[in-house]
MARFI-208873 format. One record per residue (C-alpha): z, y, x; residue in one letter. Coordinates in Angstrom, 3 decimals. Example, Ala and Ser with C-alpha at 12.3 -4.5 7.8 and 13.67 -1.06 7.14 Angstrom:
residues 2
LUMPA,c3,c2,c1,res
LUMPA,7.800,-4.500,12.300,a
LUMPA,7.140,-1.060,13.670,s
***
This chain:
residues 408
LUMPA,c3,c2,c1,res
LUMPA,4.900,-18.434,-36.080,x
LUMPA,1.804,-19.767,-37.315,x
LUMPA,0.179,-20.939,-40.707,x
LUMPA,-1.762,-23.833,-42.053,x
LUMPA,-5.407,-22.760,-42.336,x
LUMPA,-6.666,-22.924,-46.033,x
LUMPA,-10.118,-23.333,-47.820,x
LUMPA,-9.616,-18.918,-48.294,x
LUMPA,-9.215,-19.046,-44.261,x
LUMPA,-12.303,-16.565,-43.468,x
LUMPA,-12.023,-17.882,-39.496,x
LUMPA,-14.694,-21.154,-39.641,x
LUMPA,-17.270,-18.848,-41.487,x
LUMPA,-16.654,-16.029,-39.188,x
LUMPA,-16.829,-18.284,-36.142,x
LUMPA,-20.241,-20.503,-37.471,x
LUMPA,-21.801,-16.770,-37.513,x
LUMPA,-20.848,-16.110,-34.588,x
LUMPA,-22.235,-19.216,-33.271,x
LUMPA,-25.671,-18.780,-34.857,x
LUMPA,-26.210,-15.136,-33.798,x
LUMPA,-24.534,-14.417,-30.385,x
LUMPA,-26.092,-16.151,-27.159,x
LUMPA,-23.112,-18.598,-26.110,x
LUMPA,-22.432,-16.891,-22.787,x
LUMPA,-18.904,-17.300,-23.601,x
LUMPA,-16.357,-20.219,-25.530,x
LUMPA,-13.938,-18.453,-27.275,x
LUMPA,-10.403,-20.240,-28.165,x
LUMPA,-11.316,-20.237,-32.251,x
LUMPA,-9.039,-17.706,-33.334,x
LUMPA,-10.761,-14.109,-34.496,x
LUMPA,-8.642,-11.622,-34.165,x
LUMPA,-8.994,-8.212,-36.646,x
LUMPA,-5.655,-6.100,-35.433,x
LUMPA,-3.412,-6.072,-32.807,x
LUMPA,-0.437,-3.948,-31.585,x
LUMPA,1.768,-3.852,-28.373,x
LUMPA,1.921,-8.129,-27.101,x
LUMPA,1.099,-8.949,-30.728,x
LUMPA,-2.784,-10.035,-32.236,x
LUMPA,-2.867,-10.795,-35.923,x
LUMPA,-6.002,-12.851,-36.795,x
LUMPA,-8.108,-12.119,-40.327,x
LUMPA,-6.061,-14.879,-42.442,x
LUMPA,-3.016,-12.947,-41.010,x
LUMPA,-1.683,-15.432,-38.328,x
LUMPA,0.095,-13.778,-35.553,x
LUMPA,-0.147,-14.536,-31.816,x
LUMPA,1.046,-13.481,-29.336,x
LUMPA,-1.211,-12.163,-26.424,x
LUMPA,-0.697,-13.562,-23.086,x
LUMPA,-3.855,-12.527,-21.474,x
LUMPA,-4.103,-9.075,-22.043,x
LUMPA,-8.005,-8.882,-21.764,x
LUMPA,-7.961,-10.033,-18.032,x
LUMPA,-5.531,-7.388,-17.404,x
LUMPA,-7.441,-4.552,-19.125,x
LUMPA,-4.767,-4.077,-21.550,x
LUMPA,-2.012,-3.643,-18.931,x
LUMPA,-0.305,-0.857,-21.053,x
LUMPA,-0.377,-3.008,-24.759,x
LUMPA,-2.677,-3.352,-27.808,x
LUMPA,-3.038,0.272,-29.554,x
LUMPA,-1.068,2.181,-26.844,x
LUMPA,-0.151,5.743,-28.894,x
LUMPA,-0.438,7.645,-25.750,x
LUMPA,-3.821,5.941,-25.112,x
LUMPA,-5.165,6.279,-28.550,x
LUMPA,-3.866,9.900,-29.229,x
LUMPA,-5.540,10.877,-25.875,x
LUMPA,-8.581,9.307,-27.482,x
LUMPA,-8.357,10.946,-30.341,x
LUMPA,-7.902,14.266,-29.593,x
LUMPA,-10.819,13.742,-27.216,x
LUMPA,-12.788,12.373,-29.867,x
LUMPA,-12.662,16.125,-31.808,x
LUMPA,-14.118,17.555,-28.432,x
LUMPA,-16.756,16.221,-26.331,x
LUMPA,-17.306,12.955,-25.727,x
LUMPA,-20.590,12.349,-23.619,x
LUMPA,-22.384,15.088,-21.476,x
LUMPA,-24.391,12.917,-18.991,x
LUMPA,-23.424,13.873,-15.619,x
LUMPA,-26.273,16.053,-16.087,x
LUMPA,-23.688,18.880,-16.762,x
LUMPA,-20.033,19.542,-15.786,x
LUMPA,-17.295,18.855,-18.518,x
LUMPA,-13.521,20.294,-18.725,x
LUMPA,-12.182,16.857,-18.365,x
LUMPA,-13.750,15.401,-14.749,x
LUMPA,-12.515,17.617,-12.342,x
LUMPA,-8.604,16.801,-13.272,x
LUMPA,-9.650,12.563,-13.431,x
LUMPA,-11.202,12.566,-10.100,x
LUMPA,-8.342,14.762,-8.318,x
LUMPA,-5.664,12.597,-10.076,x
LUMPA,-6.846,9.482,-9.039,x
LUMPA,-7.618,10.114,-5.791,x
LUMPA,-4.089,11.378,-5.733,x
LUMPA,-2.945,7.513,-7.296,x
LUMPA,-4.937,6.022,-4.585,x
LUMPA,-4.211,8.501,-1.564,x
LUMPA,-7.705,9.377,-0.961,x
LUMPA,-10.203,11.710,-1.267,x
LUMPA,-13.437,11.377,-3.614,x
LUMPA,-13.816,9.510,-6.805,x
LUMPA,-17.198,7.804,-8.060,x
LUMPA,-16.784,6.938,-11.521,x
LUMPA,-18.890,4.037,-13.279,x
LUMPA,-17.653,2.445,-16.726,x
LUMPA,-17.619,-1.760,-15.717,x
LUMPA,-15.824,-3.226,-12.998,x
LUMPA,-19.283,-5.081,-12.150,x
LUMPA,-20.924,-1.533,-11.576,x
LUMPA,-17.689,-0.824,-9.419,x
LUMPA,-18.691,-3.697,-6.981,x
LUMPA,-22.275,-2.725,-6.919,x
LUMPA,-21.442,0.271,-6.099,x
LUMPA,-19.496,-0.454,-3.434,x
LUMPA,-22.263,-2.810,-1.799,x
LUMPA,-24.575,0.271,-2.086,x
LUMPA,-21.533,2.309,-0.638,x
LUMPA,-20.652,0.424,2.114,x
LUMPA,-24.353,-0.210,3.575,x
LUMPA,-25.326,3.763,3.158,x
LUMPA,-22.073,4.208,5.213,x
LUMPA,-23.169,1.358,7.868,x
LUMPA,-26.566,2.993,8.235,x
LUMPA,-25.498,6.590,7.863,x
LUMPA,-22.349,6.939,9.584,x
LUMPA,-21.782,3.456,11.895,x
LUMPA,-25.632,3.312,12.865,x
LUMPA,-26.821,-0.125,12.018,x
LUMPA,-30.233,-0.574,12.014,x
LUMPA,-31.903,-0.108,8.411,x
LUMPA,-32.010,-3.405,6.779,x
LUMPA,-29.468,-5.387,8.541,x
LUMPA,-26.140,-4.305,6.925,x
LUMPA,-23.830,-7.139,6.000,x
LUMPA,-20.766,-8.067,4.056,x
LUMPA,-18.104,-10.646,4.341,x
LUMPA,-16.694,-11.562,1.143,x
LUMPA,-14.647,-14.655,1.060,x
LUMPA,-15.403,-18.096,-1.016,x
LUMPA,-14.106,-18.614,-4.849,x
LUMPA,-14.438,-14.820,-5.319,x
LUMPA,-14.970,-12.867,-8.471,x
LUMPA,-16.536,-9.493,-8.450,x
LUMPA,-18.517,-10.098,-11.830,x
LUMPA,-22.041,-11.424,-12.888,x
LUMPA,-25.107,-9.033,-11.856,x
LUMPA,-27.583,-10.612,-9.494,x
LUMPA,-26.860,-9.102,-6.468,x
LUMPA,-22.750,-9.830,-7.207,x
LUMPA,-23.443,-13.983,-8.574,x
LUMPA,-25.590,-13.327,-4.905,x
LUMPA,-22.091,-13.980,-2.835,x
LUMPA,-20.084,-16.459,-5.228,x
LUMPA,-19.525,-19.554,-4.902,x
LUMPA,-18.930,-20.934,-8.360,x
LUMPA,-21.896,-23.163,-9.657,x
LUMPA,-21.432,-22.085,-13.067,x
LUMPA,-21.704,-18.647,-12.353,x
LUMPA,-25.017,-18.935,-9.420,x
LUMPA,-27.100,-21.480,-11.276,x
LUMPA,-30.784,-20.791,-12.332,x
LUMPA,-30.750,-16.629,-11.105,x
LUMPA,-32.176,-16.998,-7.828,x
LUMPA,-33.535,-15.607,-5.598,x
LUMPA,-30.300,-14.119,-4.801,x
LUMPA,-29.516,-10.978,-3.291,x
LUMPA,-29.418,-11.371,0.984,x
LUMPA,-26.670,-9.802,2.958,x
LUMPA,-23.428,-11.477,2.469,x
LUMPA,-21.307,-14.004,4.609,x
LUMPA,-18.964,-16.132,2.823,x
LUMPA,-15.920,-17.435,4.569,x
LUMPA,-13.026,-19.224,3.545,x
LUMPA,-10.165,-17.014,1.370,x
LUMPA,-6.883,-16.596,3.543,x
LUMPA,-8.371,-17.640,6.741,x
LUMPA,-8.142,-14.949,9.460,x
LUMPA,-9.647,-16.451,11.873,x
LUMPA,-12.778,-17.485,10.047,x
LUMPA,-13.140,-13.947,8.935,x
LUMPA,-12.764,-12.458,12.495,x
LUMPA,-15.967,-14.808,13.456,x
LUMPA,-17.840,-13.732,10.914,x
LUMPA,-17.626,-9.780,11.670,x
LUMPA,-20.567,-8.660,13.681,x
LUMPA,-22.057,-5.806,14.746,x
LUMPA,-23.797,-5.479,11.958,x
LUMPA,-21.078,-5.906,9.610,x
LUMPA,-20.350,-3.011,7.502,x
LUMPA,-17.672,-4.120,4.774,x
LUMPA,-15.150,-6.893,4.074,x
LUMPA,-14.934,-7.092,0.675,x
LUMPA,-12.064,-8.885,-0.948,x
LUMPA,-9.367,-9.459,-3.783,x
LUMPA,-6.374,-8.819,-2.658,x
LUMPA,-5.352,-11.672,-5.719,x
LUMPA,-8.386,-13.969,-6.785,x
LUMPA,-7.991,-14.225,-10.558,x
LUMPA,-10.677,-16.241,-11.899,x
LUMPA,-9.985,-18.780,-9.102,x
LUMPA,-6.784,-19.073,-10.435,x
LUMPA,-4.643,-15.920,-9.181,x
LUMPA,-4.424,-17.277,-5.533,x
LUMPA,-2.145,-15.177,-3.648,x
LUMPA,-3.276,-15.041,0.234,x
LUMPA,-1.037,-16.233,2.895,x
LUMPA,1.601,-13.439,4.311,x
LUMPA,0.307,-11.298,6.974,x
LUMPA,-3.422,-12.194,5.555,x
LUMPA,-4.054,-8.297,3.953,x
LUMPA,-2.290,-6.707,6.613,x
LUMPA,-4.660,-8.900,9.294,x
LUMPA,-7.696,-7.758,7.457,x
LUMPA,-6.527,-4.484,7.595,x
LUMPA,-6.070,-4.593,11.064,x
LUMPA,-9.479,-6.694,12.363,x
LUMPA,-11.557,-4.334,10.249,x
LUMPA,-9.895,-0.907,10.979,x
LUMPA,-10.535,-2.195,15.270,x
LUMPA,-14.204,-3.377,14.736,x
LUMPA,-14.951,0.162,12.259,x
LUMPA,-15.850,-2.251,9.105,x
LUMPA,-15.090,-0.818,5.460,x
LUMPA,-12.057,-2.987,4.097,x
LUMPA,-13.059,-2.701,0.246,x
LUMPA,-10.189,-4.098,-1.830,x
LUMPA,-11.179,-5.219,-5.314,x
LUMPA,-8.168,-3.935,-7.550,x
LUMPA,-9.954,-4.704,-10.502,x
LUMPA,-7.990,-7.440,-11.967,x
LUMPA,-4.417,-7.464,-9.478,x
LUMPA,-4.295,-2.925,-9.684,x
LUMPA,-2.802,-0.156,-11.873,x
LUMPA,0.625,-2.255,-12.401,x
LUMPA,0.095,-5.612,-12.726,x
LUMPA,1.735,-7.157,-9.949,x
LUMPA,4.601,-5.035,-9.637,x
LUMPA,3.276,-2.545,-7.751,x
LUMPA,0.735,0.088,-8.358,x
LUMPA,-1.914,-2.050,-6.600,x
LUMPA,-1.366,-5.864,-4.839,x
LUMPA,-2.314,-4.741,-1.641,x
LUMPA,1.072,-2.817,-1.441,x
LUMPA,2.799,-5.702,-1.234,x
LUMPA,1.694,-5.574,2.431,x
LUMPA,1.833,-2.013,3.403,x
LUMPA,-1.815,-2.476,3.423,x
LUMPA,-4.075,0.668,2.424,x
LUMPA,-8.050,-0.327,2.391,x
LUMPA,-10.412,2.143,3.144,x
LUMPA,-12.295,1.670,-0.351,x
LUMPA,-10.107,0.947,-3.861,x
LUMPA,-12.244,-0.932,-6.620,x
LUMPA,-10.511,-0.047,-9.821,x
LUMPA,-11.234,-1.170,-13.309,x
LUMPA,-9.930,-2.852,-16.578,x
LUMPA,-7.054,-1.227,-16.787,x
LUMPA,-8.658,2.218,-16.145,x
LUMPA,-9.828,2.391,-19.151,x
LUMPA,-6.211,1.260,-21.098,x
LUMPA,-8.242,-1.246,-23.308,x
LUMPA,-9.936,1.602,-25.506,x
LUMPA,-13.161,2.010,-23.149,x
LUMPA,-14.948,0.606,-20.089,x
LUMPA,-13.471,2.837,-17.339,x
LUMPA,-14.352,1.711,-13.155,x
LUMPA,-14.318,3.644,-10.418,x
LUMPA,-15.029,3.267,-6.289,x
LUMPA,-12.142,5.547,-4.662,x
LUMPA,-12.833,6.223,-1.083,x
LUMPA,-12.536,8.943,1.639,x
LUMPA,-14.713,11.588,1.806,x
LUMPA,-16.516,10.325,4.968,x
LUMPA,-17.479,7.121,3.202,x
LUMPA,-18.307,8.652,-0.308,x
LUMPA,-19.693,11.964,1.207,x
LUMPA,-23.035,9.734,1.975,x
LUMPA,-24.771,10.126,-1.428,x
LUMPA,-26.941,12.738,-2.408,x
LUMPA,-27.556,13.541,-5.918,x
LUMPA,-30.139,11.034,-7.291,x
LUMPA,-29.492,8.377,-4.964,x
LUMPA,-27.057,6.449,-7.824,x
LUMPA,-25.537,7.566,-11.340,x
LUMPA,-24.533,6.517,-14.842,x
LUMPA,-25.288,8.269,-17.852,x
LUMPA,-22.038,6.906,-19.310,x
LUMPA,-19.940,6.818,-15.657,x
LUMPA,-16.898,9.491,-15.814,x
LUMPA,-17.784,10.534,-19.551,x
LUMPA,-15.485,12.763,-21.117,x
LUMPA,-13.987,10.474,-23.487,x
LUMPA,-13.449,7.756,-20.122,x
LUMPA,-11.657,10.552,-18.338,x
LUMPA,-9.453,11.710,-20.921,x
LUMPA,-8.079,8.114,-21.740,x
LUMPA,-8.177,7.288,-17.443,x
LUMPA,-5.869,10.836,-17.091,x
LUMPA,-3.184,9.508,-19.525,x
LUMPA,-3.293,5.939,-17.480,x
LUMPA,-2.568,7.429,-14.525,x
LUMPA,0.042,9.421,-16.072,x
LUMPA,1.716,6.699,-17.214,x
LUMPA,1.576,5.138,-13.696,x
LUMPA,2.511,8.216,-11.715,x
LUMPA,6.043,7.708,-12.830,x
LUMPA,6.485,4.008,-11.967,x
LUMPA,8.416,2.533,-14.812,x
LUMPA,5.485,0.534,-15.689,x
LUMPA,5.347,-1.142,-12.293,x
LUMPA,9.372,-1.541,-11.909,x
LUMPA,8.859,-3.196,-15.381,x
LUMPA,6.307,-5.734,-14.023,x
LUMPA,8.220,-6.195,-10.907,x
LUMPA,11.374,-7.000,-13.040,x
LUMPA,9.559,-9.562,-15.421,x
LUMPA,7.389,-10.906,-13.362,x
LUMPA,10.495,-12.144,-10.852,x
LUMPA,12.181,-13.783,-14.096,x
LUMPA,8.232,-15.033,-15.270,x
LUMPA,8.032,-16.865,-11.964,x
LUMPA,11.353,-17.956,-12.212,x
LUMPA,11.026,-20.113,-15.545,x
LUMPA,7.529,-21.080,-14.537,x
LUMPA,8.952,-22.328,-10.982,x
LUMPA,11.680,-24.232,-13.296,x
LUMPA,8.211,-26.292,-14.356,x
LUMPA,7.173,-27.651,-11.241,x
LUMPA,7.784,-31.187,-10.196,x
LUMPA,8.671,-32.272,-13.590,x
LUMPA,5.450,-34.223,-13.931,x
LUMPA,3.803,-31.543,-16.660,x
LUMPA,3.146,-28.684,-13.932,x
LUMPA,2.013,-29.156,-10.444,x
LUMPA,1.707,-25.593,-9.003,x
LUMPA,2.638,-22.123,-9.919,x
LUMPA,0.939,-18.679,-8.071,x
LUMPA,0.888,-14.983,-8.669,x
LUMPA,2.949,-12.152,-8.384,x
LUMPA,4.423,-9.682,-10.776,x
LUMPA,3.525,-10.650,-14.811,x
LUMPA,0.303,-12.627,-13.533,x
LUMPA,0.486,-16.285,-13.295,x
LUMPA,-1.898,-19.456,-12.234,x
LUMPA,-0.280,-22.376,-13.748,x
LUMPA,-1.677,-25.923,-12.594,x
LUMPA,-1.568,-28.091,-15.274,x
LUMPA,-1.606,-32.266,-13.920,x
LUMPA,-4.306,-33.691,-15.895,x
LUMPA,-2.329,-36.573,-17.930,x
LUMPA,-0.901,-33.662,-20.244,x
LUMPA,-4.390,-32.483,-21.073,x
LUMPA,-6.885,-29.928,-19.630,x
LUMPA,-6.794,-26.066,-18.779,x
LUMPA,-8.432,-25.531,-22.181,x
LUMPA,-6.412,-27.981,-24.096,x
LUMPA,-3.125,-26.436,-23.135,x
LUMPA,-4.551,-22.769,-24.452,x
LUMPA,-5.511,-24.481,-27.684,x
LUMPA,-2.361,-26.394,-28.278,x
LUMPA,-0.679,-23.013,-27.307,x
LUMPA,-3.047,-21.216,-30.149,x
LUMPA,-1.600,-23.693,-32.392,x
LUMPA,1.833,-21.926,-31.849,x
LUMPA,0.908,-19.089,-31.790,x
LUMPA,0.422,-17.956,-28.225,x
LUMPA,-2.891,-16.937,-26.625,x
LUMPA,-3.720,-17.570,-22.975,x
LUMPA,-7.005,-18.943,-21.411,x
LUMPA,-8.198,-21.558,-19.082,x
LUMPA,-9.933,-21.609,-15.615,x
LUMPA,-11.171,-24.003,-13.380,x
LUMPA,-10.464,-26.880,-15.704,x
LUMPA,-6.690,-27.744,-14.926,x
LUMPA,-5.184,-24.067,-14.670,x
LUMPA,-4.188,-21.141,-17.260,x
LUMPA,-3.558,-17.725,-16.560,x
LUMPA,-0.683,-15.660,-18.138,x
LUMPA,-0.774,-12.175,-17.830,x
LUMPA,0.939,-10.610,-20.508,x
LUMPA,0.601,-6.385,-21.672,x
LUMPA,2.955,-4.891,-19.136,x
LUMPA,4.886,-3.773,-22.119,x
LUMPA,5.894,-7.095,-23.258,x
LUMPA,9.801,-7.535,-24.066,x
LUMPA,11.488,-9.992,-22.023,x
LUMPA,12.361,-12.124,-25.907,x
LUMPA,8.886,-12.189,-26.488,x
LUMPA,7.773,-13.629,-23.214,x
LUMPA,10.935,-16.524,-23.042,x
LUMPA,9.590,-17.222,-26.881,x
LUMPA,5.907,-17.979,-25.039,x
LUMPA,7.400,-19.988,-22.633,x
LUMPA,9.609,-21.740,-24.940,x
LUMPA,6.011,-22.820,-26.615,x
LUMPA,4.626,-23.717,-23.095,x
LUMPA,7.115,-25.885,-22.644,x
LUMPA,7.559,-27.433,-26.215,x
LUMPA,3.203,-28.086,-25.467,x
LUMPA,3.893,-29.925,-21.989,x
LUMPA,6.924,-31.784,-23.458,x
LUMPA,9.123,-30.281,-20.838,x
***
């Protein structure tokens, strides 16, 4: 699938600028990518891979989705930035239809899933001063360790990854941290002054850990009895990914506060949103938070043909159907000596590499090398997470190369 790079290869020049003129808050797999369509990236010397990341799950529906880009298009002729200084044609019908996706009541729109989980933190301690009654200045949130909600100050605040905390102190007060999956840990934690648990109902970055059973629907429960916010960050696991149309489904679990993003925005534009009832979101006044950018017309226009898409739920019954026979291969993996672990649900995968066959980033770069694209975390572990739209040949061809790279 792939070709020998010559001295005409533009990729090493385009990389070395790269290099010189971009702060390094990132280490790219060298490949630079200049078109892409459906599962498929072709790089400038006209290699193709094939994508099995799908930009952290913000390109759920494919590279160059025509209903996405059409919707874009035609949006692009109109209107495509008011400031919510004025009403446009196009916010009224994105709020009412995802509230309708999420079975609430009140949409706040932002444009990064970061300024989701801000706003949720500013969300759920107007709510525990405004509606529960604790005392200004002593609101807290219980967020569990390994967690990632992004990489403001307040958010890096309540992780517990080194990388990701070092050198930005002093760090944001108000959290308690408590182990992921442990009930009974998070039950001590909840006070009196405890406003929120916030959670993924999937960690991603720490390597798609799926909780134990019963864990979502405990949560659920403990929070809904002690009248704390359960905010569910759908970020990364919502909108299709695992099978259904968000993870926490999987448990008959509704939170009280969604945390959407990535795929919102169908991989043409930063799209997030905190989707709540109207007793929770009914606390802000106008001028107490905004976005010039936040539910822009061009945002809402490519978010309405995402939830189109998902009303149906083909998309999900796809995921559900290819994630089973994803898991299934992968599963085939462990205890041959080349895999130790496999997690995830639907077409989202942690896959523990055992360290004699190389690290998490040397198993995405031998994988470049044959054309397939997937990235590293945590040292020993790459994700797969494929478009949702991937055909079932082109995923057993990517695991064909994952195997033919562990030598299994």
């Amino acid at each position: 699938m792939t070709t020998a790079h010559t001295s005409a290869d533009p990729t090493a020049a385009l990389i070395a600028a790269t290099e010189e003129h971009s702060a390094h808050n990132y280490h790219p797999l060298p490949v630079v990518v200049a078109s892409a369509e459906g599962a498929w990236m072709t790089d400038v010397a006209g290699r193709r891979y094939l994508d099995l990341l799908a930009g952290y799950s913000a390109l759920n529906f494919g590279h160059g989705n025509r209903r996405l880009i059409d919707a874009a298009k035609a949006q692009l002729d109109r209107v495509t930035l008011t400031s919510r200084a004025f009403h446009h044609d196009r916010f009224a019908e994105f709020c009412a239809r995802l509230a309708e996706l999420c079975g609430m009541e009140m949409v706040l729109p932002m444009n990064t899933g970061a300024e989701a989980v801000e706003t949720a933190v500013k969300t759920a301690r107007k709510w525990g001063y405004r509606v529960k009654g604790v005392p200004d200045g002593q609101a807290r949130i219980v967020v569990a360790a390994d967690n990632f909600h992004g990489r403001t100050t307040t958010v890096i605040s309540f992780s517990t990854d080194p990388e990701a905390r070092a050198d930005y102190g002093p760090y944001t007060p108000g959290f308690d941290i408590v182990p992921y999956g442990d009930l009974a840990a998070l039950e001590a934690a909840v006070g009196d002054t405890t406003v929120a648990v916030l959670l993924e109902p999937i960690q991603g970055e720490a390597g798609v850990l799926v909780p134990p059973p019963g864990y979502l629907a405990g949560v659920r429960e403990l929070t809904r009895a002690r009248n704390v916010l359960f905010v569910a960050d759908e970020i990364q696991s919502g909108l299709g990914r695992t099978g259904r149309t968000f993870a926490c489904e999987h448990e008959g679990v509704v939170p009280d506060v969604y945390l959407l993003g990535k795929a919102l925005g169908g991989g043409v534009v930063p799209v997030s949103a905190v989707v709540s009832s109207a007793e929770v979101l009914g606390v802000f006044r106008p001028g107490e938070h905004g976005s010039t950018f936040g539910g822009n017309p061009l945002a809402c226009a490519v978010a309405l043909e995402v939830i189109a898409m998902l009303r149906g739920g083909e998309i999900q019954q796809r995921a559900a159907e290819l994630g089973e026979h994803l898991h299934h291969e992968l599963n085939l993996l462990v205890g041959g000596g080349a895999v130790e672990a496999v997690r995830g649900r639907g077409l989202w995968a942690g896959v523990d590499i055992a360290p004699a066959h190389g690290t998490g980033r040397e198993i995405s770069e031998r994988l470049m090398e044959r054309g397939v694209l997937v990235k590293d975390t945590h040292g020993s572990t790459i994700r797969i997470a494929p478009p949702l739209v991937v055909s079932k040949e082109d995923l057993d061809w990517g695991l064909d190369q994952l195997r033919a790279v562990l030598g299994a």
